[in-house]
C-alpha positions in Angstrom: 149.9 -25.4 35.8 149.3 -22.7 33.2 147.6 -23.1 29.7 149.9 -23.7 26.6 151.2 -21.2 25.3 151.1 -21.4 20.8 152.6 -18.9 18.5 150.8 -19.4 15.4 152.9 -17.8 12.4 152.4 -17.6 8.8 156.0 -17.0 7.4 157.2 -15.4 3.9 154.9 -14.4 1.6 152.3 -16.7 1.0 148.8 -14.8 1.9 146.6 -17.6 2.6 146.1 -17.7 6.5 142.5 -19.4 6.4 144.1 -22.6 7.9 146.3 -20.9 10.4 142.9 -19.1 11.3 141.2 -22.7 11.8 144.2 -24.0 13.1 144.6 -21.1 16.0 140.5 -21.7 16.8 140.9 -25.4 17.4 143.7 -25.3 20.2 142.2 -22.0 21.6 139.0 -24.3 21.7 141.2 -27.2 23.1 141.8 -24.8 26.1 145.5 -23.8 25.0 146.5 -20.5 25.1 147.2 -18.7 21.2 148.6 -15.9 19.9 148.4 -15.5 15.8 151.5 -13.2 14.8 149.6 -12.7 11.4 151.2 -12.9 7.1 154.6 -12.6 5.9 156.5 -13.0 9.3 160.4 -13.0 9.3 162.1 -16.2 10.9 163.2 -13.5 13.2 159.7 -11.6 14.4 158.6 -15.2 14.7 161.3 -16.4 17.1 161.2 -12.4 19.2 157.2 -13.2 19.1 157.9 -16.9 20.6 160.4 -15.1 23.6 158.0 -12.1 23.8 155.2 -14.5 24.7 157.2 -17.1 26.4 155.8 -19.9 24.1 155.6 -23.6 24.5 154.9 -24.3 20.9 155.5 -22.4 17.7 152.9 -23.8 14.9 154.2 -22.5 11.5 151.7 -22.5 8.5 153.5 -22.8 5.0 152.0 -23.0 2.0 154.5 -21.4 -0.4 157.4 -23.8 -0.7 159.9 -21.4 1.6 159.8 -24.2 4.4 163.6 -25.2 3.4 164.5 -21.5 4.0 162.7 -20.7 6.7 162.6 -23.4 9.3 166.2 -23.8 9.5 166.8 -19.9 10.0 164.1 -20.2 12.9 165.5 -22.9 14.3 168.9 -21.4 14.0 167.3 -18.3 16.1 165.5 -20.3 18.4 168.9 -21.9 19.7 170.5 -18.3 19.9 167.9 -17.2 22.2 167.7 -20.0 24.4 164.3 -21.4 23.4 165.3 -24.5 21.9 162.8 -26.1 24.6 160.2 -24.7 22.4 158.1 -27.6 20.5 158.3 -26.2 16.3 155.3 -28.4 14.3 154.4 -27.1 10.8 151.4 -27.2 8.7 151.0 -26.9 5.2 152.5 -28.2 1.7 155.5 -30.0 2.7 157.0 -32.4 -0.1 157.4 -35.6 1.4 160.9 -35.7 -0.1 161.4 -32.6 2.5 159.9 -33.8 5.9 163.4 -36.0 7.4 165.6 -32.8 6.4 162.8 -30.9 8.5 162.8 -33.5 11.2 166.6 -33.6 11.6 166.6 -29.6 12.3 164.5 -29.8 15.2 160.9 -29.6 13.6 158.9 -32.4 15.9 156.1 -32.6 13.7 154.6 -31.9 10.0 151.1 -31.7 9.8 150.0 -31.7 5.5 146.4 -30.8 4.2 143.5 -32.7 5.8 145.4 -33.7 8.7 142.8 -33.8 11.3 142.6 -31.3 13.8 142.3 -33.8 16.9 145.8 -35.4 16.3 147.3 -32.1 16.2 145.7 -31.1 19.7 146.9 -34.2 20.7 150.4 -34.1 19.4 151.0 -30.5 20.9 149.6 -31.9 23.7 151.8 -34.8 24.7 154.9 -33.4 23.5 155.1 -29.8 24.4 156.6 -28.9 28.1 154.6 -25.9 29.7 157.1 -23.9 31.1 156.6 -23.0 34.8 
């Protein structure tokens, strides 16, 4: 069976990709196969990045409050394009006000600040499928 396969995208316009960095490093380390798209990615270059690289698992790092914009337009894309399989988790500064909304659109996990890196291998782990 082949390595999982993790877009790691930092959406919109926030800047600060230190903890998308750490993030990428830990499940590279934890043998998992990662691509980093980079800043200010479009819900739509995430989702053609996630097909382009036949991804099991699209990790999205927001820190600038645009999660209620953005997850449910990649979502939306994901479904268009037939990769609705894929496993969406997100990191960052999620109100906890926000995380069922998030939940109920097909986001399987929200990891906030301090989470620790193990339980995040371990989530992606038991929940994504590696496609064939």
């Amino acid at each position: 069976m082949r390595r999982l396969r993790v877009v790691i995208a930092k959406p919109g316009l926030d800047g600060h990709d230190r903890g998308a960095k750490v993030i990428a490093r830990a499940l590279r380390d934890a043998g998992m196969e990662v691509i980093y798209t980079g800043l200010r990615q479009t819900p739509e270059q995430i989702a053609a990045a996630a097909l382009q690289e036949d991804a099991d698992v699209i990790g999205l790092s927001i820190l600038s409050g645009a999660h209620n914009h953005i997850a449910p337009r990649l979502m939306e894309l994901l479904k268009e394009k037939g990769l609705d399989d894929v496993l969406v988790v997100i990191g960052g500064i999620i109100p906890d006000v926000d995380i069922p909304k998030l939940k109920a659109i097909g986001i399987k996990a929200i990891f906030l600040p301090g989470a620790p890196m193990q339980e995040i291998v371990d989530f992606i782990n038991a929940n994504a499928r590696a496609r064939v």
